[in-house]
N, C-alpha and C positions, 0 to 999 in steps of 0.2 A: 251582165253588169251586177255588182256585187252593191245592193243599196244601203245592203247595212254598214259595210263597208264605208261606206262614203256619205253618213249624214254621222258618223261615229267620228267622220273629221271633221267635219262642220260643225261639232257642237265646240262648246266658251273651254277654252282651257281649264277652267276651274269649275266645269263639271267633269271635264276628262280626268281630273285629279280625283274629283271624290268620288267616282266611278273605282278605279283602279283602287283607291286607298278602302272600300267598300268591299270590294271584290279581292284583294291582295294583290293586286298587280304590280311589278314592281316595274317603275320605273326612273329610267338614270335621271339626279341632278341635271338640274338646266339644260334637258334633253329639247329635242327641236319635236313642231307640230305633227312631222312625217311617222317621228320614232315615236308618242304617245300613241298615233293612232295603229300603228302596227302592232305594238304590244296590244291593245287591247282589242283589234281584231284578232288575234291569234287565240287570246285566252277565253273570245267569250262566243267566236261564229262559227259556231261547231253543233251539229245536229244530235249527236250523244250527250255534248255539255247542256245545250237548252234541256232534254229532257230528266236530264239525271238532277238540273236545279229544277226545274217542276214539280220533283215529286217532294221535294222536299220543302215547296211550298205551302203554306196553313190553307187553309180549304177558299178562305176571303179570298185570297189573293189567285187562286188558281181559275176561280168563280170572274173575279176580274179578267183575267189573261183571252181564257170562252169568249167575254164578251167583247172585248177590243181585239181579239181577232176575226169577229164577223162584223167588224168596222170598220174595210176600208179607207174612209174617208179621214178618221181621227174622231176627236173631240176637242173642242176647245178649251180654251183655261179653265171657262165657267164652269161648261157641264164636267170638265174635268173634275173640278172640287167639291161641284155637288154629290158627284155618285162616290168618287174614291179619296175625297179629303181635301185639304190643301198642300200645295207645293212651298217650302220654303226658298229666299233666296240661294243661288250655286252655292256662295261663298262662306253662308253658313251651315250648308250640307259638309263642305268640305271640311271645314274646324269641328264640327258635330256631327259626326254619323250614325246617329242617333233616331230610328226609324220613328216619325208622328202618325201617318198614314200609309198606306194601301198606296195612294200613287207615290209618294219616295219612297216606298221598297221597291218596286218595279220601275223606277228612274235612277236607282243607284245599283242597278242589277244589270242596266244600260240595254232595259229592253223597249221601255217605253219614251220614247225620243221625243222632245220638241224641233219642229219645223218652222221655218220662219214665213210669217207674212210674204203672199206674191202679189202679182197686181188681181190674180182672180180669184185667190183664195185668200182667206183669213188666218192668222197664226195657230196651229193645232198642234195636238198630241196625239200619235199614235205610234202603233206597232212596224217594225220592217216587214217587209213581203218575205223574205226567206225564215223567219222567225214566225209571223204567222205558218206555213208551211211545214215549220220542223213541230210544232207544238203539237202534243195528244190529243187526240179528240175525246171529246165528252162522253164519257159512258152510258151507251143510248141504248136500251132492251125493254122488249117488248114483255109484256105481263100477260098470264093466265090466268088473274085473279086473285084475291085477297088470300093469305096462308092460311094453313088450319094451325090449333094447337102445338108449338114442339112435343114430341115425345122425349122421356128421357135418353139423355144419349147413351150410344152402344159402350162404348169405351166403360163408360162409369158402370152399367151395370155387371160388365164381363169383369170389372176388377172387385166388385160387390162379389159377385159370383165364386169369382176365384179363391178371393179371402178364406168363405165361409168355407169352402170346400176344405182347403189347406188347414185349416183348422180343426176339421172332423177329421181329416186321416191326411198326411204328409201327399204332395201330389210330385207324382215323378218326372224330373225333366233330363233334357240332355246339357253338355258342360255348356256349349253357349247358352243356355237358359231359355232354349227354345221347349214348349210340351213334349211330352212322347203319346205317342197314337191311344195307350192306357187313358194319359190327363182328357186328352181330346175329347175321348169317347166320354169318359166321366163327367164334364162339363159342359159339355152342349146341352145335354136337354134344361139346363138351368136357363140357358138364354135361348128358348123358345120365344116369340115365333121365327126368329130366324134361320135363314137358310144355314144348312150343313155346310157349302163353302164358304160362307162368308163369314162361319164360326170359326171355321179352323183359322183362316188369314188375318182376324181380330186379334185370336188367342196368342199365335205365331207374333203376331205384332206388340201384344199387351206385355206379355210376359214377364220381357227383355226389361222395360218400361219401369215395372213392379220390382224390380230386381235390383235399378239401379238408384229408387227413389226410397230401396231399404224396409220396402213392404214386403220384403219375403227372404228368408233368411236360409240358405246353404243347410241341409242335414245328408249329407252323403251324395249319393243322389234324389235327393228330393226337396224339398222345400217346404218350410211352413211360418204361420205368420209371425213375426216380428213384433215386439215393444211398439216402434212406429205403426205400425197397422190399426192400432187403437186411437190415437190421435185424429192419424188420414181418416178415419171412419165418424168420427166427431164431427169433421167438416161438415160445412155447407154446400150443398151439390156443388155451388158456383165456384168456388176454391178449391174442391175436389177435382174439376172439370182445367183448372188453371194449372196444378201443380201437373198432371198428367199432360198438360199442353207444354209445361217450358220442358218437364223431360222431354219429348217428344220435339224441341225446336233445338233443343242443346246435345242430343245426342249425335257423336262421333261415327255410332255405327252405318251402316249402310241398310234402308228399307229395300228388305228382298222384295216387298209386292212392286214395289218403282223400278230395282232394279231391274224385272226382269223384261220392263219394256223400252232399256236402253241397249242399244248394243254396243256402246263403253261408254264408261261414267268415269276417263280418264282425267283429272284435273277441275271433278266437280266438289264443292262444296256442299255436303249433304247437309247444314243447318243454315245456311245460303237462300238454297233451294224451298226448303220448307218453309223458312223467312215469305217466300215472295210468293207461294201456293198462299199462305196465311194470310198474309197481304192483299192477293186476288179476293179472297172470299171474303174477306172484310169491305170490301171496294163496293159489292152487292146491295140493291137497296134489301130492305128488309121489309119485312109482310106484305110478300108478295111474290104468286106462285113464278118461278122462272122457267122457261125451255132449257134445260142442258144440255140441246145442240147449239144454241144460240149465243151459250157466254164466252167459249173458247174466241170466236170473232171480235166480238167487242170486248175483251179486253186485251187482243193482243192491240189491236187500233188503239186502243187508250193509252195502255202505258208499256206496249212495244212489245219484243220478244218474251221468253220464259226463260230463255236460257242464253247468259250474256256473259260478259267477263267479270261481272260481279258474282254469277253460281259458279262459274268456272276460274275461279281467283288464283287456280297450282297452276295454270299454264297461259299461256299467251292466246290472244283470242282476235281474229281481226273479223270473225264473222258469227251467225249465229250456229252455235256448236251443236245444235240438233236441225233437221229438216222438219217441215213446218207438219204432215203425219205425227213423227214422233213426238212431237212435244203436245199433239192433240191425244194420245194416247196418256202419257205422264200424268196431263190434267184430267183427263176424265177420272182414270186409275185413282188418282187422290182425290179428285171428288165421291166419287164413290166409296173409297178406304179411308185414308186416316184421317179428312174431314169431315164425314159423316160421321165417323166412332168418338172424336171427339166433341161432336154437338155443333161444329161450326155450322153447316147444313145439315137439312133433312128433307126427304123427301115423299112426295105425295101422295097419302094414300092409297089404299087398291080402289077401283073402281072408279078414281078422278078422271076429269077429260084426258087431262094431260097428263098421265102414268109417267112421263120422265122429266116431269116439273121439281124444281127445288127450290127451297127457300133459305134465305139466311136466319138462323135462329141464335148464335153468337157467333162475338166479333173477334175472340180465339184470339186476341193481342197476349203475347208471352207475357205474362207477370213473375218478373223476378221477385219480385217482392211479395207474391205469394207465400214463400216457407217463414217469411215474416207472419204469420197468423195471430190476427188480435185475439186478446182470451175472450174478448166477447164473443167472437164466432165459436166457439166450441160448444158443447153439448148442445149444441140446436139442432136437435134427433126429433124426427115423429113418430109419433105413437103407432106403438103395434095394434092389431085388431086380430080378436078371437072371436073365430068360428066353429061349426059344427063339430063333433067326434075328435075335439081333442086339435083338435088344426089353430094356428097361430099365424097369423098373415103379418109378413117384414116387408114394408115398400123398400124399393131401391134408393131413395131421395129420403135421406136422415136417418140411415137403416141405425147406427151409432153402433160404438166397441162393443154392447154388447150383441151382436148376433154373431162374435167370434164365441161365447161363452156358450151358447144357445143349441149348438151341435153336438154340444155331451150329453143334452138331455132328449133331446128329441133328433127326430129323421127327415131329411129334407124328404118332400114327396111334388110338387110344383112348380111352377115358374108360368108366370107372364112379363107383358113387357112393362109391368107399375110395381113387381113385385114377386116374393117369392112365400111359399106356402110348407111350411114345417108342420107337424104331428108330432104329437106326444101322447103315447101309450102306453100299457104297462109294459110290453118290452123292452122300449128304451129306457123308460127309467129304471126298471131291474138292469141293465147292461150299467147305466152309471154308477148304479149304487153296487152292483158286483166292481168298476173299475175305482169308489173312494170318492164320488160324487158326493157331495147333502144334496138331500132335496129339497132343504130349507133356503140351500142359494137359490138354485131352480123356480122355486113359488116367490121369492124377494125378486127374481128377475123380470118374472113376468107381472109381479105389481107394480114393480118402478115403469116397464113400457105402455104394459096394456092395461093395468086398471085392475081390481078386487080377482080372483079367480070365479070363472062362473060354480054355479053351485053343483053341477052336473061332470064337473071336474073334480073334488073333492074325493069321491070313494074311490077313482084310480089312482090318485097321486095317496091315497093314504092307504091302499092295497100295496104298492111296491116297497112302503115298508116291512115287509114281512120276509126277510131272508132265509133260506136255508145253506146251514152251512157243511162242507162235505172235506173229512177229516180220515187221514188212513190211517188204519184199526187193525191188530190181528187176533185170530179167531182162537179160544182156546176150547179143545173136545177132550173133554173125558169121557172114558169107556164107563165108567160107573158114573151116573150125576150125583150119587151121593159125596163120592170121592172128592168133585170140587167142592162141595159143600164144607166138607172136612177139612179142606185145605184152606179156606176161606177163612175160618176160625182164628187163622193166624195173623195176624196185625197188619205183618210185609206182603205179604200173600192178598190180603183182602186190599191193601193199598196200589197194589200193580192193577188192581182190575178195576178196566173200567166202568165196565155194566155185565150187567148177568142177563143173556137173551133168552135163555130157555133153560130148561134142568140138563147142567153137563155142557150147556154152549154158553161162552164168554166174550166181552170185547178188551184186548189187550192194547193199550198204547205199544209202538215198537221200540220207544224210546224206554221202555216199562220193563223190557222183554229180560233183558241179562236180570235184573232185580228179583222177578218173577223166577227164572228157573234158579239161580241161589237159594231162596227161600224156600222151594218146593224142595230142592235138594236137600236142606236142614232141615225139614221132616221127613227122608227118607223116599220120597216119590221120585218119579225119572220124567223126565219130558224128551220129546222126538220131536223133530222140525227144524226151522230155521232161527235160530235165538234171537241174533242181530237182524237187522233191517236190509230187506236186500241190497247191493253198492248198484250204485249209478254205472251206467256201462264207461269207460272209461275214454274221454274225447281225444280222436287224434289231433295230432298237433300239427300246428300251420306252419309253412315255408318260414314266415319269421321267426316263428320258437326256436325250430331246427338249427337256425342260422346260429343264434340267439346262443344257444347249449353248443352249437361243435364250436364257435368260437370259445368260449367259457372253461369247455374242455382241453384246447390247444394255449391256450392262459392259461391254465393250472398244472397242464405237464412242465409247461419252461419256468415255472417258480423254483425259488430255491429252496425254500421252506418242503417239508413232508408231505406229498400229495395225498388228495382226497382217496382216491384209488390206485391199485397198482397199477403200473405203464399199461400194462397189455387189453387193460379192460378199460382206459380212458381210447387207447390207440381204437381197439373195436367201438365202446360208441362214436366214437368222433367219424373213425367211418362208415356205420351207417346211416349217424347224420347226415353227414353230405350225401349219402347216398339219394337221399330223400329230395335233395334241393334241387328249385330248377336253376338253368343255366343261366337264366338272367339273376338269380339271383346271389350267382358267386360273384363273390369281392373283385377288385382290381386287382392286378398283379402291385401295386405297392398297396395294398390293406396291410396294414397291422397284424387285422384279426382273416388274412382270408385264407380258406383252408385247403387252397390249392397248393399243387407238388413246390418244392422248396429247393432252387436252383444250389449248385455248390459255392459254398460262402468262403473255402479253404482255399484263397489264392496267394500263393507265394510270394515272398517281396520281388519288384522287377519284373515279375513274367507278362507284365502288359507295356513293356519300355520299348519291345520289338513292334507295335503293333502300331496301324496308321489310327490317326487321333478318333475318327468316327468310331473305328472298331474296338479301340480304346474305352472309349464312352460307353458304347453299350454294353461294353464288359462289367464298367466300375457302375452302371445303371443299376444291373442286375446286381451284383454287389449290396449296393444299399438296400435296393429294395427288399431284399434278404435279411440283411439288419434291422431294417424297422419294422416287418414281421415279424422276426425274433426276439426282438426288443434288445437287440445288443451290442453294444459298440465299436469302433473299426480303428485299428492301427494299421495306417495308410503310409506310404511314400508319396509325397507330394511334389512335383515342379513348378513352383512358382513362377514368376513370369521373367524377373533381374534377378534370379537366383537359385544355388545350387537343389537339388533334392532335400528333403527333409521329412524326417517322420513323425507322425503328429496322430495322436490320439484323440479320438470325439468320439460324439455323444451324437449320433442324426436325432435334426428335430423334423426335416421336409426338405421334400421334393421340389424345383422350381424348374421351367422352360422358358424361356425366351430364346427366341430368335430358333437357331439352330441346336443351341447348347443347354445343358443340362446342367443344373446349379445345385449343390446340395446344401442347404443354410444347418451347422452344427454345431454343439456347445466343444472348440476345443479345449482342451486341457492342459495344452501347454502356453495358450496364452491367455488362461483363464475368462474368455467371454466369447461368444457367438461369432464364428465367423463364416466366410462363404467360399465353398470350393467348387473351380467347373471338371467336370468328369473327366475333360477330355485330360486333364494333366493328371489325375492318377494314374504312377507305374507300380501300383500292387496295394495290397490289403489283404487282410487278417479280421475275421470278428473276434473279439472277448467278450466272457462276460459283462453287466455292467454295474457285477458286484465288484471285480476288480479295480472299474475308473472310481465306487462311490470308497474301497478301500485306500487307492490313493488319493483321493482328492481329503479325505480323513489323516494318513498320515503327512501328508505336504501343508496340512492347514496348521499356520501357528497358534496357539492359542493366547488370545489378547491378555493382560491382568485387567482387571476389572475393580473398580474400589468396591470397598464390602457394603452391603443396603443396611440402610438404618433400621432404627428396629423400627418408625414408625410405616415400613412401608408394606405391601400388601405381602403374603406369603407366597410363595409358587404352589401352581397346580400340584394335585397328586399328578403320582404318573400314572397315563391311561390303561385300563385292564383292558387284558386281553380278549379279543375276540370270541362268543363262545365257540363256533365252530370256523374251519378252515373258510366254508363258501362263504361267510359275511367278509372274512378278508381281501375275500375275491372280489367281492361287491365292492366295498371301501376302497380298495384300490384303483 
């Protein structure tokens, strides 16, 4: 027997009304007592519907439900309004639905029912028995003891980490934005003490994260840090820690570490999914060690499955879409990964009772309104601290924008889990100041974090100014040292040289050199050597040049104007350009510019009239596409669709496909504007030049009269000079 059912008729029509009007029930005008209570058993005695309104009760009212379902008997009016408020009359429930208390939210939710007076009971409120039944149970877990300290989360410091790194030298990834086994290696020892696996499946996971919140910016294959990355670095852990949590609830992609303990994730909702992992671990009391075999149990008792038609929202779902194993693997998996990395849990020391104890340390709630960032939270960085032999200590927690700055000067050399430990030597700062560093940023950097420079620091930062600089010289020997001496006497002579290293040995600028034997030569002496400066070896040239020059080449034989070179030595390099190219990188068969063999363009009027319409088409295909590599226009025969043949002159602008047929869109000339031909109806063509269509389209053009310009108005241009040489025409072209 169905009781909820049946005390849901029993109640006053005019709370069945403000029930239904509460809950949006609809029901018909002047419907009868059978039909109100059916619609509203329908809509509201369902064991998914109780729980899926549960969760979306305020924590009061949930707190209520716990305890009037371990109330068989009810409560009375009194104790009713003492614990959960007072009840208004039906009637004004119904004109006002308008929630006062705890007990009319749960009387207009038609969960907590008045019962009428019998001869052995008194009038009460409570719960159905089937409603009791479908309701979660209380989140009941057993404790280990009081938590220790959080440590700071993994997450935030693997993206500290990363930062910095990408800032000393670009770090290589692959296109999906995952590391390459080089970053990996390079990064780990930064986030020491952590295990080697569980570095790489952070990094693998951070990355993607950093990529798409615009902390790391595309350089080829590599990356380095972004504009944004100085901001994010500003933050306050705890909005460092949020922005990284909504990426992380909003991404689209799929987590490989999850994935791989599904064996299909066909119609899941991967920000769904995270939603309600997020959700579980905020559910957790807090400061207080927990069992991590013991939460999977009590919270699926509590608030049901893991995986329901609300993670699986692409496909229909009448049960739950993982087996009760899998979905204990999912959640451990994310307990262990991306809720530990990002701070939501942490877990218990080494050496604890309970080594697989964890605690809740944030409540990991998505803040969209994180990128909202008040300016008050910015620069609230902590101080750096210096230590021994030049060492500079950056906690993880307020490291600020500048420890992107800080890797030009100094060398990372440490890491723990509060912090990372940089050195500055005279090495590295001769490396900055060889690369256009000051050093005077460098000492302003480290008073703005850490405070006066110690005094023991002083004569290496003020050693590494001392540069040597190394400049290329050539050597001049004479066989007599008085001889250069003599030569030296002369003004030009003495002006080429740069220093005199010994009697008869010199240093010569190379750029000096042609100056230097002139002069030596106007007094009659001879010089032996190399005058000019040796030439750089000369760089071969890449697939794109190649491409680059034989197209340039095959353009400037078909000009009309007097070619750069004679046929025979454009035809020879143009083919050993291509010679050179690879096969992916020759043009399409309709390029313009592509330097493959050139079908015959010389077809007779009519000789495609005999031919079936495909074979037709592929004929006048080739055709065009001969033309518009040539660059030259087609007098075609045409067959229109109602009418006779006719031959029509154009200009190809492009190729088009649809369907089966081939469309060539061209400027004709005899109807002066663009029009559209399909292939299959040309029976023959001809190319010309398309100096001949610009000579007729010049003779056919009438020339307007024009009224003559006043004198007040502006003068015409000169006319433009000519080019100086042919290739700028080829460019401007």
């Amino acid at each position: 027997m169905n009781h909820w059912a049946v005390w849901l008729s029993d109640l006053a029509p005019t709370l069945q009304r403000a029930i239904a009007r509460a809950q949006r029930i609809s029901l018909p005008r002047g419907c009868d007592p059978d039909t109100r209570a059916l619609r509203l058993r329908q809509a509201l005695c369902h064991g998914r519907t109780v729980r899926t309104t549960f969760f979306s009760l305020p924590p009061a009212a949930q707190a209520a439900l716990w305890a009037l379902s371990v109330c068989p008997r009810g409560l009375t009016r009194t104790e009713l309004v003492q614990r959960y408020g007072p009840v208004r009359p039906f009637h004004e429930l119904r004109d006002d639905p308008l929630l006062r208390s705890i007990s009319e939210r749960l009387l207009l939710l038609g969960w907590l029912l008045p019962r009428p007076a019998t001869l052995r009971h008194p009038e009460r409120w409570l719960l159905p028995p089937e409603l009791r039944r479908w309701l979660p149970a209380p989140l009941s877990l057993t404790t280990s003891g009081p938590a220790p300290a959080p440590p700071v989360a993994p997450a935030l410091r693997a993206a500290i980490a990363v930062l910095s790194a990408a800032a000393e030298a670009p770090l290589a990834i692959h296109a999906d934005a995952r590391p390459t086994a080089a970053t990996l290696h390079r990064i780990a020892p930064r986030l020491a003490p952590l295990p080697p696996p569980e570095i790489d499946n952070l990094l693998i996971w951070l990355l993607p994260l950093l990529a798409e919140l615009h902390l790391l910016l595309p350089h080829g294959a590599t990356v380095v840090p972004s504009p944004a990355a100085r901001a994010f670095l500003n933050l306050p852990a705890e909005l460092q820690l949020q922005r990284l949590t909504a990426a992380w609830l909003h991404s689209p992609r799929p987590d490989a570490l999850l994935r791989r303990r599904l064996c299909s994730d066909a119609g899941l909702l991967w920000p769904a999914l995270r939603r309600r992992l997020l959700a579980w671990a905020a559910a957790l009391p807090t400061g207080q060690l927990l069992p991590a075999a013991d939460l999977f149990p009590a919270l699926t008792a509590a608030f049901g499955p893991l995986a329901d038609a609300t993670t699986h929202g692409l496909r229909v779902v009448r049960r739950s879409p993982w087996n009760p194993a899998r979905a204990v693997s999912v959640w451990e998996t994310a307990l262990a990964g991306p809720l530990t990395w990002l701070g939501v849990v942490a877990w218990a020391p080494e050496g604890a009772a309970d080594a697989r104890a964890c605690f809740v340390t944030h409540r990991g709630k998505a803040a969209d309104a994180a990128s909202a960032t008040p300016a008050a939270a910015i620069e609230d960085c902590s101080p750096w601290l210096y230590q021994a032999d030049g060492r500079v200590r950056v906690p993880f927690v307020g490291a600020g924008a500048d420890l992107l700055a800080l890797p030009a000067f100094a060398r990372w050399e440490a890491a723990d889990a509060d912090g990372m430990v940089f050195r500055l030597d005279a090495r590295s700062l001769a490396r900055a100041h060889r690369q256009g560093q000051s050093l005077h940023r460098c000492v302003t950097l480290l008073e703005r974090r850490a405070g006066p420079l110690p005094v023991d620091w002083l004569p290496a930062v003020n050693a590494s100014g001392a540069t040597l600089t190394i400049t290329p010289m050539m050597v001049v020997l004479a066989e007599d040292p008085a001889l250069l001496d003599e030569l030296a006497r002369d003004r030009s002579t003495r002006r080429a040289i740069a220093a005199t290293l010994a009697p008869g040995v010199a240093a010569l600028p190379p750029e000096r050199a042609a100056a230097f034997t002139r002069a030596v030569e106007r007094q009659g002496g001879a010089v032996r050597g190399p005058v000019d400066a040796p030439a750089a070896p000369p760089t071969d040239l890449t697939p794109a040049e190649c491409a680059t020059l034989a197209a340039l080449c095959a353009q400037a034989r078909q000009r009309d104007t007097a070619p750069l070179a004679p046929p025979a030595v454009l035809d020879e390099l143009e083919r050993r350009l291509r010679a050179r190219l690879e096969p992916s990188l020759h043009a399409a068969p309709w390029d313009p510019l592509s330097p493959g063999p050139l079908p015959d363009a010389e077809l007779p009027q009519d000789q495609l009239a005999g031919l079936d319409p495909d074979a037709r088409a592929e004929a006048a295909l080739h055709l065009v596409r001969s033309a518009l590599r040539r660059r030259r226009a087609l007098q075609m025969r045409y067959q229109p669709r109602d009418a006779s043949p006719a031959v029509r002159t154009v200009i190809p602008l492009r190729l088009e496909q649809h369907g089966d047929h081939w469309y060539l869109a061209a400027f004709c000339l005899c109807e002066r504007a663009e029009r559209t031909f399909r292939l299959d109806r040309v029976l023959g063509a001809v190319d010309i030049p398309l100096r001949a269509t610009r000579d007729t389209l010049c003779a056919e053009a009438a020339p307007q009269p024009r009224r003559p310009r006043r004198a007040t108005q502006i003068a015409p241009l000169p006319p433009p000079r000519a080019a100086p040489t042919p290739l700028v025409g080829v460019w401007l072209e």
